[in-house]
N, C-alpha and C positions, 0 to 999 in steps of 0.2 A: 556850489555854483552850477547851475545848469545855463548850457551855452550851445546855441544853435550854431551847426557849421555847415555852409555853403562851399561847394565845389564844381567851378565850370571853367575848366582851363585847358579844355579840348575837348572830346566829343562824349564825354558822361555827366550827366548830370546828378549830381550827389548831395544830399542833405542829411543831415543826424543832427539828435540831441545828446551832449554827451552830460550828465551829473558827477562832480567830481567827487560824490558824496556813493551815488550808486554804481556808476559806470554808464555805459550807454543805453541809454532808455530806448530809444529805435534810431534805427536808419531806415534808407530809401535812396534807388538808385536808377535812374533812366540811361541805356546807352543809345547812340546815333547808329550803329553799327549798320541797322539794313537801313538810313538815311543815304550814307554813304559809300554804299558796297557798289553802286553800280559807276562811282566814279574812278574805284580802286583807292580810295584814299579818302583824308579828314577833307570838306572843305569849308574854310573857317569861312564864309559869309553864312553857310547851310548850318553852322554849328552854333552859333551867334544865335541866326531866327529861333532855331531849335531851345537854346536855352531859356530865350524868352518865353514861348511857348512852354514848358514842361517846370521852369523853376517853383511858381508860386502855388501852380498843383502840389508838387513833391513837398513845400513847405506846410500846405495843410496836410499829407497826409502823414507826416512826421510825428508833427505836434499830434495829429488824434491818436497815433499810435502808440507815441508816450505819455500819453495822459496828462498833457499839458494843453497847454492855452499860453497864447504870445505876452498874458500879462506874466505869467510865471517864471518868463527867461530871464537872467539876469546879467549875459551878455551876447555877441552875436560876432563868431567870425567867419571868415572869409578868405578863400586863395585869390592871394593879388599879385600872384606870378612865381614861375614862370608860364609861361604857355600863350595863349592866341591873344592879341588882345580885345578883340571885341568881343570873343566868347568870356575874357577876366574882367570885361568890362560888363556884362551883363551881371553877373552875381555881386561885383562890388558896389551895382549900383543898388540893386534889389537890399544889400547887407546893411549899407548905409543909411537908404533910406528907411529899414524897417530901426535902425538902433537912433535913429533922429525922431521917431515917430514915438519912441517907446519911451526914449529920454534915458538907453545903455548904451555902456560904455563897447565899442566895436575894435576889431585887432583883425591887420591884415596877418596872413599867414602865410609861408613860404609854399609851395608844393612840395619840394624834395622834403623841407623840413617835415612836412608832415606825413610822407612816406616812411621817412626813417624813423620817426615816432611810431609809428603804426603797430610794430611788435610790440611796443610797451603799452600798450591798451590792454593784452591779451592776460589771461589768469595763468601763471606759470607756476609747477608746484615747486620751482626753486625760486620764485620771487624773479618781478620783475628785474630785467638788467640795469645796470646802474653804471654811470659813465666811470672810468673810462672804459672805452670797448669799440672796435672795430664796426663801422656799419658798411655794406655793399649794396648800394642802389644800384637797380639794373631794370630799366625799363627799356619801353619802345625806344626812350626821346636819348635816356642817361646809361651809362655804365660807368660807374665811381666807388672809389675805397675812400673813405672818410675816418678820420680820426676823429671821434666823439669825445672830447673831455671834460666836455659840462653840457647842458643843452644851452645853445646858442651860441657853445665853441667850440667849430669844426675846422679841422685844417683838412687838404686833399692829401690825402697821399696816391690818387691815381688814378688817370680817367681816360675814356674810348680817345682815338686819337681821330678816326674816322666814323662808321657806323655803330649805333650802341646795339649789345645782344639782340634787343629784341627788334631793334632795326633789323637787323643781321637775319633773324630766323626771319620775317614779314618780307623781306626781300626775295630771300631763298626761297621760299615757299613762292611766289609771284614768276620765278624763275623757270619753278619747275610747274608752272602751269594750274597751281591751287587759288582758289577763289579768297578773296578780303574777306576777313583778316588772315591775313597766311597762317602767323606766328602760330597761335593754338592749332591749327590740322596740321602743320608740320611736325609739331611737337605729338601729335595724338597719330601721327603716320608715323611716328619713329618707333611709339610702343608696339607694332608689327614688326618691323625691321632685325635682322642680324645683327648680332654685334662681332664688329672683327670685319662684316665685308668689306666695307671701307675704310680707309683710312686716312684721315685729313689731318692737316699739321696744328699744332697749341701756338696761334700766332704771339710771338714775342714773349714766350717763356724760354727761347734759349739765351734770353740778355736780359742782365739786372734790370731792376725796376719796375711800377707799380701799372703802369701803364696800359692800356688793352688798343686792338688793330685788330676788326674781323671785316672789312672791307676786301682782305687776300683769302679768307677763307669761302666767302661767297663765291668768289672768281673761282675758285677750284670744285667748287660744286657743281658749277655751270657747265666747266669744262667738261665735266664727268659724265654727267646729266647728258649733254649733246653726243657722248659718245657711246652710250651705254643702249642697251635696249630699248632703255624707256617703260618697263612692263610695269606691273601695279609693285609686284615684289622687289624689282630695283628698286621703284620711287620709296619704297618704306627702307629698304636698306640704305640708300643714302642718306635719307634722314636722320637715321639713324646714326650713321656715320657723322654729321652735322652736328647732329647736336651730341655727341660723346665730344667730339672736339669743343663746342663752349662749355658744356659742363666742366670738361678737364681744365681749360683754361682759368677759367674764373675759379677754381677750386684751390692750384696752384697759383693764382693770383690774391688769393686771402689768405693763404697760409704764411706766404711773404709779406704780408701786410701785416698780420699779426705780428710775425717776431720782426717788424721793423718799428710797432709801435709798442711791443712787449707787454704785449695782451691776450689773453686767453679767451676773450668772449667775440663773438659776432652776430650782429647784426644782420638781418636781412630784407628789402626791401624793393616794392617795384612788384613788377605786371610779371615779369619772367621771376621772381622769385616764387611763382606757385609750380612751377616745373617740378616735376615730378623725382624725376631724375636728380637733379639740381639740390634740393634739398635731402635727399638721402646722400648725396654725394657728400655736402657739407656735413652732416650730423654725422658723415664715418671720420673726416675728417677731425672734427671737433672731440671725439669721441678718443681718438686715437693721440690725443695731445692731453686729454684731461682735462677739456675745456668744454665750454658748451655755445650750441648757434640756436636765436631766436628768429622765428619767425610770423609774420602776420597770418592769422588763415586768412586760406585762398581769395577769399570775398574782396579783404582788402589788401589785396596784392594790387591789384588795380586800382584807377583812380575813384573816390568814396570821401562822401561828406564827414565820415564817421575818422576820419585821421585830422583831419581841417576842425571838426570839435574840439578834440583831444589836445591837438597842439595848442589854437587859439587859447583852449581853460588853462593848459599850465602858464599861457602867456599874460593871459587876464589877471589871473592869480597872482603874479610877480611884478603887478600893477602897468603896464604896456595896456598903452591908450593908440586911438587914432584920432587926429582931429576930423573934422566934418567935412572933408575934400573928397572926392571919390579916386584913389589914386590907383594904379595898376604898373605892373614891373616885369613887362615881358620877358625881355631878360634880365637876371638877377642873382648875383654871386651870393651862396649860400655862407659865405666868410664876412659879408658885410652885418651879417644880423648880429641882434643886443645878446648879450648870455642872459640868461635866466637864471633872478639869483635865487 
């Protein structure tokens, strides 16, 4: 089954072919980033225009790059939340009308679900993971532990209570006076930085539970930040310091996830899951339990058409239709979708 997937649920525009027979035949990916850099942030009426603009480009240059033609597709899906919704509403219209025009069957797709999906596209020489098994979504928007026990049955075991990670680094970084998008030159100013000069607290690992809180740890960087020199080798040492504290946290918050869901494997997913740090941290982790952690490359740690394929084909596959509506789920609890049987 070859199945085109659309993704516009904030400021990337993402299309892929994915073959459930070959794997992904091409992707294609447009970001807004210098759309939006001069206002410091997404803004969804600017993201909206922008999708319209660049979707039905990226959709032919897709297809010419997999060597297909639009009669060759045999379904079509689509993220239909969460995220913006007029940016969720550009691609669902564009999805729908191209699977009404074709006379294919079309399937909305969750975002997170198809982040979390995203490792299992990849060639592993131990074989794709297989539920059950821990996943940790950690993007801009999310920071969550997920019990994976089937695809399309998740329960939470524990989520940001205030800022997610990579809210957390995009803030921090804005703090200390780094240009949109923070999060990547914060992270790429750490790989300068000491380890040891600073030192910032693992917020709410000293109390049970699955839970994450880096709203206090920003606050403590600022303070430091205002008090400190200011030189170029401070700003890379507190960075530094920064992000050791979410690496450790999140580290120590999937290790606890694990033996609360008495699982050996994890999952990894999201825009902060291409951390550098972050993933050696987990694979020592994982390593040291006898267990193993998968990850998406870097490409699609981000948001990409080519996860929105992926998921939609196993959803296609397991007969999940949409009717002819154009519907969109700004917000949308990952526990309400069907399993896949």
């Amino acid at each position: 089954m070859k199945v085109l997937g659309i993704e516009t649920s904030c400021d990337e525009t993402g299309v892929a072919v994915y073959d459930t027979e070959t794997g992904l035949r091409a992707h294609a990916l447009y970001s807004q980033i210098s759309l939006h850099a001069e206002y410091g942030g997404v803004v969804p009426e600017l993201a909206s225009r922008d999708h319209v603009r660049k979707l039905l480009p990226l959709i032919r240059q897709t297809l010419d790059e997999s060597g297909l033609q639009v009669a060759d597709l045999d379904g079509v899906a689509y993220t239909a939340g969460p995220g913006l919704v007029g940016a969720l509403l550009v691609g669902a219209g564009v999805a729908r009308s191209l699977a009404w025009a074709l006379d294919l069957p079309a399937v909305a797709v969750h975002h997170m679900e198809g982040h979390l999906l995203a490792p299992l596209m990849e060639d592993d020489p131990l074989g794709r993971p297989q539920p059950p098994f821990v996943a940790l979504l950690v993007s801009g928007g999310h920071t969550q532990l997920v019990a994976v026990e089937a695809i399309g049955r998740y329960r939470l075991l524990g989520e940001t209570l205030d800022d997610a990670a990579g809210e957390a680094f995009d803030k921090t970084a804005k703090l200390m006076g780094l240009p949109y998008p923070g999060g990547p030159q914060l992270a790429a100013l750490a790989e300068r930085g000491r380890p040891g000069q600073y030192k910032f607290s693992r917020p709410m690992t000293d109390r049970p539970g699955l839970d994450f809180s880096f709203s206090g740890l920003k606050t403590q960087v600022l303070l430091t930040w205002r008090d400190s020199d200011q030189s170029e080798q401070t700003m890379a040492d507190i960075a530094r310091g920064f992000e050791d504290a979410v690496v450790e946290t999140l580290a120590i918050k999937c290790e606890r996830a694990l033996d609360a869901a008495a699982c050996d494997t994890l999952v990894v997913a999201g825009g902060v899951g291409a951390n550098k740090r972050l993933r050696a941290r987990l694979a020592q982790m994982a390593e040291r339990r006898g267990g193993r952690v998968a990850f998406p490359r870097p490409a699609f740690c981000t948001d990409n058409g080519a996860m929105i394929a992926y998921a939609g084909a196993l959803r296609l596959m397991a007969g999940q239709r949409e009717d002819a509506s154009v519907m969109v789920t700004p917000r949308w609890d990952m526990a309400q979708l069907p399993e896949v049987a």
